[in-house]
C-alpha positions in Angstrom: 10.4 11.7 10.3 8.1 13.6 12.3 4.5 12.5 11.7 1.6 15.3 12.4 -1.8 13.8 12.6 -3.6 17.2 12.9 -3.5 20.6 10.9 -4.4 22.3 14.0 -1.1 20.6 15.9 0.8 22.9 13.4 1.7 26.6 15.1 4.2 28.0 13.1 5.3 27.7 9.7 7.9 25.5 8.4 11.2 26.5 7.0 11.0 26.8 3.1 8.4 23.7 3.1 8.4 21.9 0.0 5.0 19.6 -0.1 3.7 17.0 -2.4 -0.4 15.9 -1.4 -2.1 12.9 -2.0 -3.3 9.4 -0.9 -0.8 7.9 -1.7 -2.1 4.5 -1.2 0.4 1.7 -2.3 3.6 3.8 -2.2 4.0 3.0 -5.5 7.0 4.2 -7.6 5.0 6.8 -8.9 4.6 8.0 -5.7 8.0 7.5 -4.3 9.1 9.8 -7.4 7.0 12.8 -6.4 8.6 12.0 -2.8 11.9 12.1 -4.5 11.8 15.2 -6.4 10.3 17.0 -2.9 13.1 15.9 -1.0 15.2 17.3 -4.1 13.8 20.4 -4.0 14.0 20.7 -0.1 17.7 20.0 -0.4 18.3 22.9 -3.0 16.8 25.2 -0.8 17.9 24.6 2.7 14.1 23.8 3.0 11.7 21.3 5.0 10.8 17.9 3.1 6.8 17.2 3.6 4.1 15.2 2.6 0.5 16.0 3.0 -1.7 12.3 3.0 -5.7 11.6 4.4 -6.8 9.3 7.0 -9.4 7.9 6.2 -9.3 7.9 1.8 -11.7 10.5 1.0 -13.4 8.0 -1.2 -14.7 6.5 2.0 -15.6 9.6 3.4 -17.6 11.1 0.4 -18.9 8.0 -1.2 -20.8 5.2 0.4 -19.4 1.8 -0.8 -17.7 3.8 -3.0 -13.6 2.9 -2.1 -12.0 0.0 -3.8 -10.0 -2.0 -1.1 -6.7 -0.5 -0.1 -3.3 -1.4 -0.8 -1.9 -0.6 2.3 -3.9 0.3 5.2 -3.2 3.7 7.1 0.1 1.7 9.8 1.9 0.5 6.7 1.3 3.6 4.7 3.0 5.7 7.7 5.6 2.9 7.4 6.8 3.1 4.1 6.5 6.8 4.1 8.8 7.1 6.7 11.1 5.1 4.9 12.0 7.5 2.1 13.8 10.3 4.5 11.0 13.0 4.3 11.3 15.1 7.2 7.6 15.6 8.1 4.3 13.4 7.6 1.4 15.7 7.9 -2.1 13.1 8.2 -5.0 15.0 7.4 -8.3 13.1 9.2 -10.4 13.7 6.4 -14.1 14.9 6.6 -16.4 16.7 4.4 -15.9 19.8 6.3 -12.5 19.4 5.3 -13.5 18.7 1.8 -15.5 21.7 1.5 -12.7 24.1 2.0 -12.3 25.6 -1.7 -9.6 25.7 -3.9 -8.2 29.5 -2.8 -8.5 29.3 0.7 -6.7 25.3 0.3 -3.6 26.8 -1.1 -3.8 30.3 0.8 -4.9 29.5 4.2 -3.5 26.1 5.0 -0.3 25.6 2.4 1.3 29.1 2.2 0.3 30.7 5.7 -0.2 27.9 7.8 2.6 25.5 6.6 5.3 28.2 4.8 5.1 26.3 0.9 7.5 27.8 -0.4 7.1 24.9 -3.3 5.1 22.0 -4.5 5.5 18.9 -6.5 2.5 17.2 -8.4 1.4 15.6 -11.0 -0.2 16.9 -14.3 -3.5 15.5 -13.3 -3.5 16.7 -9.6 -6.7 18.4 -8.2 -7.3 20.2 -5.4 -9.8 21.7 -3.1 -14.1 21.5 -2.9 -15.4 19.6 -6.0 -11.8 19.4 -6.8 -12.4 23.0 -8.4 -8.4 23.6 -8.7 -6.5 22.4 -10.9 -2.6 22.7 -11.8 -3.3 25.4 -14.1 -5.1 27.4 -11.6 -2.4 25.9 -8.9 0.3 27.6 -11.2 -2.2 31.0 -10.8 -1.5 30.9 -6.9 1.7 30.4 -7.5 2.9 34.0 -9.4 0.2 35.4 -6.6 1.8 34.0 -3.3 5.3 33.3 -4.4 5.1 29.5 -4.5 7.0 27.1 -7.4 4.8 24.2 -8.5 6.8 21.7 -10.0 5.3 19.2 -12.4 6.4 15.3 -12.2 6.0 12.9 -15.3 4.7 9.4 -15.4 6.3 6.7 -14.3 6.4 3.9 -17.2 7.2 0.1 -16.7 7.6 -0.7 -20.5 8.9 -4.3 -19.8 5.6 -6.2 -21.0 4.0 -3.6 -21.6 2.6 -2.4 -18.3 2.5 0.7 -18.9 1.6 3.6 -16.5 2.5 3.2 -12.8 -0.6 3.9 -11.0 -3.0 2.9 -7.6 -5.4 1.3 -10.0 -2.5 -0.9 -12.1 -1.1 -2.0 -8.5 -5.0 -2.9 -8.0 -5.4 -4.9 -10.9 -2.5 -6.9 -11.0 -2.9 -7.7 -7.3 -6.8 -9.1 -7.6 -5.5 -10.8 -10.8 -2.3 -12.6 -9.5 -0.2 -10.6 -10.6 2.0 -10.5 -8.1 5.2 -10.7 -9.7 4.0 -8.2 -12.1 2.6 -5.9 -9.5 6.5 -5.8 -7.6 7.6 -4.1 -10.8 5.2 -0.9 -10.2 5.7 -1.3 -6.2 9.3 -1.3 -6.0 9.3 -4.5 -3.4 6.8 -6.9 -3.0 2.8 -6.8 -2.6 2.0 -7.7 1.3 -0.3 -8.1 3.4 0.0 -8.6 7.4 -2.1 -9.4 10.3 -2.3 -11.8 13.9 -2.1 -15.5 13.4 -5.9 -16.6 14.4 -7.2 -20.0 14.9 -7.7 -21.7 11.8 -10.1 -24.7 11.2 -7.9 -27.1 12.8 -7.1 -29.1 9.7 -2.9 -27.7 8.4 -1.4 -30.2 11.0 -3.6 -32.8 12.2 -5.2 -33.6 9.1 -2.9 -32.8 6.1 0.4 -32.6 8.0 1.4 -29.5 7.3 0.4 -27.0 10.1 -0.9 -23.3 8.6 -0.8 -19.9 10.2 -4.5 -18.2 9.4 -4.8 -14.1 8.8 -7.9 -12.7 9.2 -8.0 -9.4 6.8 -9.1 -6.1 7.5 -10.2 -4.2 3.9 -7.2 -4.5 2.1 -6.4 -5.8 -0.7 -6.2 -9.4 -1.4 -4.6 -11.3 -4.2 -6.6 -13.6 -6.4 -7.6 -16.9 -4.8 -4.8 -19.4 -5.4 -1.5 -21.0 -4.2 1.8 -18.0 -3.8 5.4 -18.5 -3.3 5.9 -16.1 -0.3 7.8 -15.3 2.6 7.1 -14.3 5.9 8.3 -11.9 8.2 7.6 -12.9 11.7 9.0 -11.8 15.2 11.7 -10.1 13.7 13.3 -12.9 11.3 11.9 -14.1 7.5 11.1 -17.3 6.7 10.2 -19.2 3.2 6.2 -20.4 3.1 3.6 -21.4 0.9 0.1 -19.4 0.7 -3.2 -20.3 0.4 -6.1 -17.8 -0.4 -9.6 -19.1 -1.1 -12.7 -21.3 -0.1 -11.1 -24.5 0.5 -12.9 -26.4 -2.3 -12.0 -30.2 -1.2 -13.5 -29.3 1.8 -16.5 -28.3 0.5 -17.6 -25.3 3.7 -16.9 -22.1 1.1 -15.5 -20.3 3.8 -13.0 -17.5 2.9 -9.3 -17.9 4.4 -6.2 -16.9 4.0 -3.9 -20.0 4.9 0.0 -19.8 5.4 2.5 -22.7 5.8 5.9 -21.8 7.0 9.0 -23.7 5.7 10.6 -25.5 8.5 8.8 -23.7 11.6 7.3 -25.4 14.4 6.8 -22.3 16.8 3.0 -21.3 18.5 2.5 -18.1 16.8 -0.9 -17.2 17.4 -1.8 -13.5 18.5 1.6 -12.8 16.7 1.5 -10.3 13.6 2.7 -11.8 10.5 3.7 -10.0 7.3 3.2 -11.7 4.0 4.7 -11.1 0.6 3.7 -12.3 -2.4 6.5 -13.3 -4.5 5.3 -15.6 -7.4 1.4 -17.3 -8.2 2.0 -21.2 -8.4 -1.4 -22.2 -9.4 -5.3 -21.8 -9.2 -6.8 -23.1 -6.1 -8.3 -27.2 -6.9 -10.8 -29.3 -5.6 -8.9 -32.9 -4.7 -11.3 -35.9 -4.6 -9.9 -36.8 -1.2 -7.0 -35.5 1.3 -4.1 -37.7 -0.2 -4.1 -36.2 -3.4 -4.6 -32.3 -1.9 -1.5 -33.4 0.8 0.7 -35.0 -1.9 -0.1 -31.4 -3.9 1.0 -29.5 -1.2 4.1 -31.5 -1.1 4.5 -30.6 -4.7 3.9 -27.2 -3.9 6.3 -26.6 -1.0 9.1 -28.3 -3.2 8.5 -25.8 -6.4 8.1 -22.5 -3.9 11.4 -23.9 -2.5 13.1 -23.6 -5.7 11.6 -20.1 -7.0 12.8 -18.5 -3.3 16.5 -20.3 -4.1 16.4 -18.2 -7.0 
């Protein structure tokens, strides 16, 4: 995939370019399906596959305090883009000069002339230019104008449980509730979160016996406090683990962290990146009236994350 982190780095027109625009944050299965019919479309007309995302969200850029933490930050984004055998990955860096380009000269200017649409795929509720004054009906407008196809995506459903709609916020709210397992289902793989191994409070090994690896997060999104089944990539091999988010309450210091313990590893990791996914919440994070009873629950803890990874 060819990723192109600045309109201005495009000179000519691409062949037949079929484009799909968004955030895209999560890379949800709603989003992989707008993917999907784009590279569908590209195929059907010897065309070029694109995608059109922003860096940074132009919540951030518009609103103060206004963005909700993200689900994947900008590298893994790329990532799983790149994944779904699109040919081109154009990055807008988003401003409000960029936001105050209007609807007409959005589509005419930049999409037809500057990038050769010769198609685009959206959702019913896609908007478009300064104030988000276009819409799909006026998108479908342009269209018999400039000799584009828009091409109109349905919602993606998870109907087991009753989830309903696939969406950025439902990955959100299933994430900050612990819904991990839950969340997978709208994801299509599991929720993560990565970052370098930092030093911790010095208490995993010497003091409970079982030695943690400490990520320090950025502003993505974290899971509810509690203990997770997970597993952990790390230099290039996975590995079973238990995690830990929360404030340490038999400790009694209220200090955030994000704790891992990996299954049968004794290696210096620190520095290293580590990615974490979330495959199942165990249970709410507990104060212990003294370390015995929180080590004999991590115990417990390691042996039930062993059996739901078995699975």
């Amino acid at each position: 995939m060819q990723l192109i982190d600045h309109i201005d780095k495009i000179k000519n027109p691409f062949d037949n370019a079929v484009i799909t625009i968004g955030n895209f944050d999560g890379v949800h299965l709603g989003h992989q399906a707008l993917f999907h019919g784009v590279i569908e479309k590209a195929d059907e007309i010897g065309g070029t596959s694109i995608v059109m995302t922003f860096e940074p969200h132009p919540i951030r850029v518009l609103k103060q305090n206004g963005l909700p933490p993200l689900i994947t930050l900008y590298e893994q984004k790329i990532e799983l883009i790149s994944n779904t055998g699109l040919d081109v990955l154009i990055c807008v860096p988003f401003s409000r000069e960029f936001a105050s380009i209007s609807a007409n000269a959005f589509v005419e200017d930049l999409l037809v002339r500057r990038i050769g649409m010769k198609a685009i795929v959206v959702g019913e509720d896609y908007t478009f230019g300064r104030n988000r004054e276009g819409d799909v009906n006026l998108l479908k407008t342009y269209a018999r104008r400039l000799g584009f196809e828009v091409i109109l995506t349905d919602w993606i459903q998870i109907s087991n449980n009753g989830l309903g709609r696939v969406s950025s916020t439902a990955v959100r709210d299933l994430v900050t509730t612990g819904k991990v397992a839950e969340a997978r289902k709208f994801l299509g793989r599991y929720y993560q979160i990565r970052g370098k191994v930092a030093p911790g409070r010095n208490r995993g090994g010497n003091l409970l016996g079982f030695p943690t690896a400490n990520i320090n997060l950025l502003d993505e999104l974290c899971p509810k406090t509690g203990v997770y089944a997970v597993t952990i990539e790390c230099m290039n091999k996975k590995y079973l683990g238990v995690a830990n988010i929360g404030y340490s309450p038999t400790f009694g210091d209220k200090k955030f962290s994000v704790e891992v313990h990996i299954l049968d590893f004794k290696k210096n990791i620190y520095g290293q990146e580590i990615r974490v996914n979330f495959i199942e919440r165990i249970r709410d994070e507990v104060k212990f009236s003294n370390i015995s009873e929180l080590s004999e629950q991590i115990r417990k803890d390691i042996e039930k994350t062993r059996g739901i990874l078995s699975l």
